[in-house]
C-alpha positions as a Python dict, from the first residue, in 0.01 Angstrom:
ca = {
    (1, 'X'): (0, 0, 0),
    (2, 'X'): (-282, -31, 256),
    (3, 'X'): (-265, 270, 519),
    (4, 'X'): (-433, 171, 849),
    (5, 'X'): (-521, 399, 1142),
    (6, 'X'): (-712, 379, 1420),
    (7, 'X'): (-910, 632, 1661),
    (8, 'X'): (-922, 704, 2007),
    (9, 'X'): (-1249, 645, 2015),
    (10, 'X'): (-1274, 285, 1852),
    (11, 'X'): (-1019, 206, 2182),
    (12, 'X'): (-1209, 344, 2446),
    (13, 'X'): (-1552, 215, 2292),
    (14, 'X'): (-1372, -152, 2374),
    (15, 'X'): (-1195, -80, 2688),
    (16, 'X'): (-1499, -189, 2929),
    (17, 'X'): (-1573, -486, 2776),
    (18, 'X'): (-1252, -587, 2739),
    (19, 'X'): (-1129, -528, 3041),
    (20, 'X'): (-1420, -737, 3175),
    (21, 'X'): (-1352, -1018, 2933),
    (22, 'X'): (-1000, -1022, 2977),
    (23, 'X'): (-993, -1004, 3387),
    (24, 'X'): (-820, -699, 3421),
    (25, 'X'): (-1016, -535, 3684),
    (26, 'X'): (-917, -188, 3571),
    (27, 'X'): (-931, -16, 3228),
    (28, 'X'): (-640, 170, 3307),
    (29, 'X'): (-376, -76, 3300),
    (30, 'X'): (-416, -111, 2941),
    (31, 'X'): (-379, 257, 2895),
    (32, 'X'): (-11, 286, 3033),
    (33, 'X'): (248, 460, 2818),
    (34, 'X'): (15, 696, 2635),
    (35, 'X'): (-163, 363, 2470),
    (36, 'X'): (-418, 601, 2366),
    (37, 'X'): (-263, 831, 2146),
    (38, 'X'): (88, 605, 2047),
    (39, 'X'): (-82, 509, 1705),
    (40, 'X'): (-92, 903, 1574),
    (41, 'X'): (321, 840, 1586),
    (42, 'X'): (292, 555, 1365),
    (43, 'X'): (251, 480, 996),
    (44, 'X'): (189, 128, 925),
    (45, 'X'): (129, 2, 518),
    (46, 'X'): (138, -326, 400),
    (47, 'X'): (346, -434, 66),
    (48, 'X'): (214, -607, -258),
    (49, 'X'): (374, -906, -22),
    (50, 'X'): (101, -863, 251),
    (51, 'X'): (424, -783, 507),
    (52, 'X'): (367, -523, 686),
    (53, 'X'): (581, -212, 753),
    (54, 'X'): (628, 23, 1068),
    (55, 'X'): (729, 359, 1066),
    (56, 'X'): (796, 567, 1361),
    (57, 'X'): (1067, 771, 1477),
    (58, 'X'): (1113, 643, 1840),
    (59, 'X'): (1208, 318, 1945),
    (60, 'X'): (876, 285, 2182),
    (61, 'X'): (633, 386, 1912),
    (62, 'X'): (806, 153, 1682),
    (63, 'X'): (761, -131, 1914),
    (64, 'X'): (411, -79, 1978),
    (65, 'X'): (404, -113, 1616),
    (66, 'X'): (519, -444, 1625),
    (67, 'X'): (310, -512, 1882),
    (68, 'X'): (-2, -392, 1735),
    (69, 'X'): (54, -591, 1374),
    (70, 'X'): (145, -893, 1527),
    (71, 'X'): (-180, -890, 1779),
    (72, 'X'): (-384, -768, 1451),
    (73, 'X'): (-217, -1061, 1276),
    (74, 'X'): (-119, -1359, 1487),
    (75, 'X'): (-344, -1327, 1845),
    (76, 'X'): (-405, -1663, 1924),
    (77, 'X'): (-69, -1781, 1817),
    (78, 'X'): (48, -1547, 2080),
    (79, 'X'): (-150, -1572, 2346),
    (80, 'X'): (-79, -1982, 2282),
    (81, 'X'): (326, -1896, 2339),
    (82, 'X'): (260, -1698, 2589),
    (83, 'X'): (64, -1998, 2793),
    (84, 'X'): (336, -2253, 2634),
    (85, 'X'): (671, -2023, 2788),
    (86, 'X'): (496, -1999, 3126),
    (87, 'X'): (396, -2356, 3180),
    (88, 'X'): (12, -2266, 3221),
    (89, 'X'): (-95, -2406, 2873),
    (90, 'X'): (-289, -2670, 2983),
    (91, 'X'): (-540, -2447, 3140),
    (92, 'X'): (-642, -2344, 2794),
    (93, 'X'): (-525, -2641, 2552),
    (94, 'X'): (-596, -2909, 2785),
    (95, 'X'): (-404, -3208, 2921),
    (96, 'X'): (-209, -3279, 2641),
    (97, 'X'): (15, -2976, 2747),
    (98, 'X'): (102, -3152, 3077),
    (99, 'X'): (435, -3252, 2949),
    (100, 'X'): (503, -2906, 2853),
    (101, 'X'): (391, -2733, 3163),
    (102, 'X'): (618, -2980, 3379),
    (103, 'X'): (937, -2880, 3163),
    (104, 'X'): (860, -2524, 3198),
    (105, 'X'): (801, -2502, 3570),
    (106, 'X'): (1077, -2761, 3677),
    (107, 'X'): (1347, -2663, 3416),
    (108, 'X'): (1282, -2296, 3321),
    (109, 'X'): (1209, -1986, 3552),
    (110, 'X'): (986, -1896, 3825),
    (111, 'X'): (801, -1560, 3769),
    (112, 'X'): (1016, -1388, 4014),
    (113, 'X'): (1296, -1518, 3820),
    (114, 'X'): (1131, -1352, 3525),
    (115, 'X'): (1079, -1007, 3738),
    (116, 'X'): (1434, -1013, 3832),
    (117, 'X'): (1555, -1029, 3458),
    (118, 'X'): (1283, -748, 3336),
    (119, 'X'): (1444, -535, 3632),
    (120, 'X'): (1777, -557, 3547),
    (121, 'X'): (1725, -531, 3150),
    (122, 'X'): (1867, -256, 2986),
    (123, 'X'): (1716, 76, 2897),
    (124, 'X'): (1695, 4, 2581),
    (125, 'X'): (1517, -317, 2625),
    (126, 'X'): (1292, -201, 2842),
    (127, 'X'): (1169, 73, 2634),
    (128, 'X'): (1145, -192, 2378),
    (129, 'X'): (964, -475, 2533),
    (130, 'X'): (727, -181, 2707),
    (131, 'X'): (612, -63, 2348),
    (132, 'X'): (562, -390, 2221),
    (133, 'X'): (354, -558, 2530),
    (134, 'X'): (174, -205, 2447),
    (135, 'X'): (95, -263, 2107),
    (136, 'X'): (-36, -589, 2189),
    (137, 'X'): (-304, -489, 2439),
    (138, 'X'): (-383, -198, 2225),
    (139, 'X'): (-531, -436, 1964),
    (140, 'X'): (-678, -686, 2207),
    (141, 'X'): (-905, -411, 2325),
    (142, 'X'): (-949, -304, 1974),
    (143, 'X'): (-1058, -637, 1866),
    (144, 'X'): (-1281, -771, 2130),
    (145, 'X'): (-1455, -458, 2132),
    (146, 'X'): (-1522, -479, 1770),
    (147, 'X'): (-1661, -869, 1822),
    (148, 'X'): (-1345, -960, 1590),
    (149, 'X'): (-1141, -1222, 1816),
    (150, 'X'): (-1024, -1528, 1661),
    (151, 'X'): (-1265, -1802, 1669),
    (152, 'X'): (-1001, -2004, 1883),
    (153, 'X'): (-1101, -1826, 2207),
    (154, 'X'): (-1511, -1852, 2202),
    (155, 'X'): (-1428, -2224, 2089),
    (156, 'X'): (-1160, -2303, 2393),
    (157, 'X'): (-1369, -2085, 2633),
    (158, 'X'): (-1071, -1878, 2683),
    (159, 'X'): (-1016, -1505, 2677),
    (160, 'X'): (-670, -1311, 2560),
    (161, 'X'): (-566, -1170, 2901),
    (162, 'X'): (-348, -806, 2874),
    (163, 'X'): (49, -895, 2842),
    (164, 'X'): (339, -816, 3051),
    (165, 'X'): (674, -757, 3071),
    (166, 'X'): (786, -1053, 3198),
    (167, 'X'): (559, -1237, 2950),
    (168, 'X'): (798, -1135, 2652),
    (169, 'X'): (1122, -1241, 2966),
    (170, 'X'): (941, -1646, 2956),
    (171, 'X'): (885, -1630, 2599),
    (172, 'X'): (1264, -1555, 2529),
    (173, 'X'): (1372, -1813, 2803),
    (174, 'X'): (1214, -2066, 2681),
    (175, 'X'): (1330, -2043, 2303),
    (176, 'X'): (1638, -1992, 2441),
    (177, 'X'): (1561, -2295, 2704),
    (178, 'X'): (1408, -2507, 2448),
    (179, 'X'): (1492, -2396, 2130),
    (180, 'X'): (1860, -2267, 2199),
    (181, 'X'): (1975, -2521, 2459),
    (182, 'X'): (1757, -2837, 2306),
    (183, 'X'): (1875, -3168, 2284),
    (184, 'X'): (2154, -3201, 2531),
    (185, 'X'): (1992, -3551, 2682),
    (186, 'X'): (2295, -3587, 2903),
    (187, 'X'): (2084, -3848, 3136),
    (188, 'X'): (1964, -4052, 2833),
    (189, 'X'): (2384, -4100, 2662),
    (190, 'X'): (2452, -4164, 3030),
    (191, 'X'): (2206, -4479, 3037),
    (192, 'X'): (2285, -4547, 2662),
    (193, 'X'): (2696, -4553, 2761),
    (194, 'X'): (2626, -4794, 3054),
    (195, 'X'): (2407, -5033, 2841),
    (196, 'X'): (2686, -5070, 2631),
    (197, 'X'): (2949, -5142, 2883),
    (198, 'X'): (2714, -5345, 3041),
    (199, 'X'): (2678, -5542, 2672),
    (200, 'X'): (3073, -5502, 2582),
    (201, 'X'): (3343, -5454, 2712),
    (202, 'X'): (3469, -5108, 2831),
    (203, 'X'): (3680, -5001, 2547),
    (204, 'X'): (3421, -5146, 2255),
    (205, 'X'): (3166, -4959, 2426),
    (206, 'X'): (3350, -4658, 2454),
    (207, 'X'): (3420, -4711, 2048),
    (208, 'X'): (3053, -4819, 2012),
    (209, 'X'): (2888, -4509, 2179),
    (210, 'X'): (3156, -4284, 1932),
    (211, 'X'): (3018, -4387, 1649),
    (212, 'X'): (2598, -4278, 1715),
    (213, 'X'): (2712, -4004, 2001),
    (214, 'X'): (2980, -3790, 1810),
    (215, 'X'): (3144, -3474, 1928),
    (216, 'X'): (3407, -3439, 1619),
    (217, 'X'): (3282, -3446, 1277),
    (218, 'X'): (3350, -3743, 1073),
    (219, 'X'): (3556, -3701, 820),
    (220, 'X'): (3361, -3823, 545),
    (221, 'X'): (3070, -3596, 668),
    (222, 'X'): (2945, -3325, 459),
    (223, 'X'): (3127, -3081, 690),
    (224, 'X'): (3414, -3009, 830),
    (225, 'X'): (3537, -2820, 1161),
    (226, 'X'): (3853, -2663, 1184),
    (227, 'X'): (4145, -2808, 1427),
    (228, 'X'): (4175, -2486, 1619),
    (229, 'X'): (3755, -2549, 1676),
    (230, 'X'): (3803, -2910, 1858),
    (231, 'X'): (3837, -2775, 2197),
    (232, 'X'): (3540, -2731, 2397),
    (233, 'X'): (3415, -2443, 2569),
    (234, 'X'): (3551, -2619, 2888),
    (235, 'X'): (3884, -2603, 2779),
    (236, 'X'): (3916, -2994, 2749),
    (237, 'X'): (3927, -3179, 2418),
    (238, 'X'): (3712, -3464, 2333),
    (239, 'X'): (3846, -3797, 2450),
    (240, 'X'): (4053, -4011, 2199),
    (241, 'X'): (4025, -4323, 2458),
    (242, 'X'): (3825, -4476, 2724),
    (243, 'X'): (4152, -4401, 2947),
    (244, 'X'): (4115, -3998, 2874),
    (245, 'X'): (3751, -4020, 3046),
    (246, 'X'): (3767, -3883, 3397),
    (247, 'X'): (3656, -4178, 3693),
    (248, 'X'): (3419, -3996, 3791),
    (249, 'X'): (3261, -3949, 3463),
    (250, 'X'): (3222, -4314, 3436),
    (251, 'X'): (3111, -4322, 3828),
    (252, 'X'): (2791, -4069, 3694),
    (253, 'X'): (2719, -4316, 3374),
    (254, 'X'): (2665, -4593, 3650),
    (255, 'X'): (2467, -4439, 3823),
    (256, 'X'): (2260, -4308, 3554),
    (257, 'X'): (2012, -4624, 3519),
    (258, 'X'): (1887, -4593, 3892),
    (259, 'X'): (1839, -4207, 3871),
    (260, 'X'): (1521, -4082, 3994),
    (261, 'X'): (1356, -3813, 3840),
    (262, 'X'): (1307, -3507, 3974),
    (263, 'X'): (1002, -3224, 3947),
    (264, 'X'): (724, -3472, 3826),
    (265, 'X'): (441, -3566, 4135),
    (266, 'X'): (172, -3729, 3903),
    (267, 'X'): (63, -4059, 3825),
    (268, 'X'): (-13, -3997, 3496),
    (269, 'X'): (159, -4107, 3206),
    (270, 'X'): (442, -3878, 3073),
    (271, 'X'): (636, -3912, 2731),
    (272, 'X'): (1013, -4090, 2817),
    (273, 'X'): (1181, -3721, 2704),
    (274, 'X'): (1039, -3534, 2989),
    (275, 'X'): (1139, -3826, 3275),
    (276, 'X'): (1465, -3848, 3148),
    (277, 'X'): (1493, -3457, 3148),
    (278, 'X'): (1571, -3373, 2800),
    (279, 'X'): (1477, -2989, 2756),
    (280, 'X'): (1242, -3005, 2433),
    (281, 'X'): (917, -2893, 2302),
    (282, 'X'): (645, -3107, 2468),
    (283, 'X'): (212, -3149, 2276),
    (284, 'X'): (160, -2831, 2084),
    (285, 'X'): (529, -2766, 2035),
    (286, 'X'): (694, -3113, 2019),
    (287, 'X'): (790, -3044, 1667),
    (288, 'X'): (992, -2710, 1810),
    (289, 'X'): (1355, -2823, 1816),
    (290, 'X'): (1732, -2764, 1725),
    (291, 'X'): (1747, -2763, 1359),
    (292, 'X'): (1855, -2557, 1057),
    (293, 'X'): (1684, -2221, 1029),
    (294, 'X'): (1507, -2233, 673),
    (295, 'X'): (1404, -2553, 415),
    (296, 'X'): (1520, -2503, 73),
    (297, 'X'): (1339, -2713, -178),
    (298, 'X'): (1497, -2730, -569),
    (299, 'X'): (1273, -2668, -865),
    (300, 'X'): (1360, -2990, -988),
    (301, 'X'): (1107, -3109, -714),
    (302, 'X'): (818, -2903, -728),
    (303, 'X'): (571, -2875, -1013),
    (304, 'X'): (609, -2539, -1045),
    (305, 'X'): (969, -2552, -1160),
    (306, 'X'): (1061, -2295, -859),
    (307, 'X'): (1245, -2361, -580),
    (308, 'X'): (1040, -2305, -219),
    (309, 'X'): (1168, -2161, 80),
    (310, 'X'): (965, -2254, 339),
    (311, 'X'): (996, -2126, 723),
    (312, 'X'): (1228, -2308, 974),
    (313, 'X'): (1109, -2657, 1002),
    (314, 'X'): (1274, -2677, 1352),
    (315, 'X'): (975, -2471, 1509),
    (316, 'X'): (740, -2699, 1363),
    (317, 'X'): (511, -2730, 1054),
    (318, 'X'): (256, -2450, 1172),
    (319, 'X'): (30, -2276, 930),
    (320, 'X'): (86, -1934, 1008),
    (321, 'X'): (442, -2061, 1107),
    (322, 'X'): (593, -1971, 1412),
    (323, 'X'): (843, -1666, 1243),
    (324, 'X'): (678, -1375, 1188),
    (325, 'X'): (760, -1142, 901),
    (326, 'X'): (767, -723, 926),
    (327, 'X'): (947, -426, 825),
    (328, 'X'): (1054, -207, 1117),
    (329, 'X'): (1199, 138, 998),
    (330, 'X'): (1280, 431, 1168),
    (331, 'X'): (1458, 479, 1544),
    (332, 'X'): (1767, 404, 1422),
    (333, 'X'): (1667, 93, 1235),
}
């Protein structure tokens, strides 16, 4: 295994330059939490596997681990999600992250929103999060004082600024937001249910919009779900009949088709997701979705003979995909 270390004096050789590049106005912020001397607690090696491994024996330390390896490994991917969960990508990937920034600002939270959450967080995530933004800004400093950023930021005229806190909050909401919560499209099955019983007639489109709009499993599917699972959350059942659905149900799928959007004021041209409110990935991310976690390919379909395991499709076919791999030992885990 590969050991690597790093000195005090690499860091503060970078911290100037860095803190010039990177629009901090003071060195010092990127020094909180003993982010000078936090690397002495920590052992990191890397596996004939090329995943690394942290060792540490406090739960900070081991976070700034994570940070450190992830900003030595994956910068400009992060630096990219951190833009994408705050809804200020466009101002370094341009104007095809409109849609994206609009979903985030109208649908997601506000950065005081975001402060309110790190507040309240528990100990335990705080310490966390705290080591891990660390980490992060350790190695920015390390690298752009060593002239080793990733080509993406000379080429986009864009500089890795120092992370916070509340960065890792938006980054969480919006897989949650996005990721967790994707694909609802009430407004959209509210048009699609009044086209139909504007087409048919009630019933036939209440039969029509079953069959491409299910709730309940079909039983011929590849899956089942248990009877005691067909209630929802809400307490009420899905509808066996048009007569089950609540008037004023039927009142909001009317007046679906005259809806005006809220939370867009541009005259440019957005994608039909994002004006009919659907909460999903928008440009760089429009791949990121709901979706099973991991794509399993049989041997009989490679040339190989092997099967592949391959990421989780659902976050997009990126290349270094979006999970990231690492070992994390000590602190209890």
């Amino acid at each position: 295994m590969e050991h690597t270390a790093t000195t005090r004096r690499s860091v503060l050789a970078g911290l100037g330059s860095t803190a010039a590049l990177a629009g901090t106005g003071t060195t010092s912020e990127l020094l909180d939490e003993g982010a000078t001397d936090t690397l002495e607690e920590i052992e990191i090696l890397r596996d004939e596997y090329n995943i690394s491994h942290v060792y540490a024996d406090d739960l900070y330390a081991l976070a700034y681990g994570n940070g450190y390896v992830q900003a030595r490994d994956r910068l400009f991917q992060l630096e990219v999600f951190r833009l994408v969960a705050k809804g200020e990508s466009t101002s370094m990937l341009g104007s095809g992250q409109l849609a994206s920034d609009i979903m985030v600002t109208r649908d997601l939270y506000t950065e005081e929103e975001r402060e309110r959450m790190w507040e309240t967080a528990s100990p335990t995530a705080r310490e966390t999060v705290r080591g891990f933004v660390d980490g992060i800004n350790r190695k920015i400093v390390e690298r752009a004082a060593e002239g080793e950023l990733p080509a993406e930021f000379p080429a986009l005229a864009h500089a890795p600024e120092p992370w916070e806190p509340t960065d890792v909050v938006a980054v969480v909401a919006y897989e949650i937001g996005v990721f967790g919560v994707g694909q609802i499209n009430e407004l959209r099955q509210a048009r699609e249910f009044q086209e139909l019983r504007d087409a048919l007639d009630d019933e036939a489109a209440f039969e029509a919009f079953g069959d491409f709009r299910w709730l309940r499993t079909k039983d011929g599917h590849y899956t089942t779900i248990p009877a005691d699972e067909l209630t929802l959350e809400s307490g009420k059942t899905n509808p066996e009949s048009l007569s089950e659905v609540p008037d004023e149900q039927l009142a909001f799928a009317e007046a679906a088709a005259g809806a005006e959007i809220w939370g867009i004021e541009t005259d440019v041209e957005l994608p039909e997701d994002l004006e009919l409110g659907d909460r999903t990935g928008f440009g760089l991310l429009e791949e990121f979705t709901f979706g099973s976690n991991m794509l399993h390919i049989d041997g009989t379909h490679t040339e190989s003979g092997r099967p592949i395991k391959w990421s989780g499709p659902q976050m997009g076919k990126f290349l270094p995909p979006v999970p990231y791999e690492i070992g994390l030992h000590g602190a209890g885990y």
